[in-house]
N, C-alpha and C positions, 0 to 999 in steps of 0.2 A: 395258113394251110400247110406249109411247110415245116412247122414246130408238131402238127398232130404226125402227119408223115413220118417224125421224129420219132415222135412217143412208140407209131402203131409199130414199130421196123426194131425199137427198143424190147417192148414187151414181148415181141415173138422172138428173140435172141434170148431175153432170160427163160424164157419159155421152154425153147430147145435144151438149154445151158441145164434146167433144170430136168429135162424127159433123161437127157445123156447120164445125168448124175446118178454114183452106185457108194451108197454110204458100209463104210465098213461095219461091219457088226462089232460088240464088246463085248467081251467076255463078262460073266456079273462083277467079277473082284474089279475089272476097270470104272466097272457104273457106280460101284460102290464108290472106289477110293475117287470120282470126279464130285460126285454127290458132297463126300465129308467136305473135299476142298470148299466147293460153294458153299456149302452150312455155314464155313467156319468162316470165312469171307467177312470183315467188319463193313457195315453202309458207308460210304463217301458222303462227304461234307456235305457237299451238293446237295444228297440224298436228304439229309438233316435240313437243312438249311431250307428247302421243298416245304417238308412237314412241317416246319413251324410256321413260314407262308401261308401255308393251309388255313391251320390254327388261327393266325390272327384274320384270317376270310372269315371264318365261321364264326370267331368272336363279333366281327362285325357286324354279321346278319342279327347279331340281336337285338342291337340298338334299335332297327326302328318298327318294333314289336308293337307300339303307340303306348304301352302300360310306361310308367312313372313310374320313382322309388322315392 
């Protein structure tokens, strides 16, 4: 009972934190020149290392398709 307490006393704090919040605006040259930087951004290992995880799931799924070769 205690831990929900927690949570319900959390979520109206970010809640506030978020009503009070005034984001600065950016001029477009800013959005632009944030934009290029992320584009240009290379994936992290991790990122890679993810996808190819993936890849061998999916390879997986095919094996038991019940067709023979």
């Amino acid at each position: 009972m205690n831990a929900l307490k927690r949570t319900a006393d959390a979520q109206a704090s970010l809640q506030e934190q978020f009503d009070r919040h005034k984001c600065q605006s950016l001029d477009s040259s800013e959005v632009n020149a944030r934009a290029n930087v992320l584009l240009r951004q290379e994936p992290d290992e991790e990122d890679d290392e993810e996808e190819d995880d993936r890849r061998e799931e999916d390879d997986d799924d095919d094996e038991g398709d019940g067709y023979s070769e």
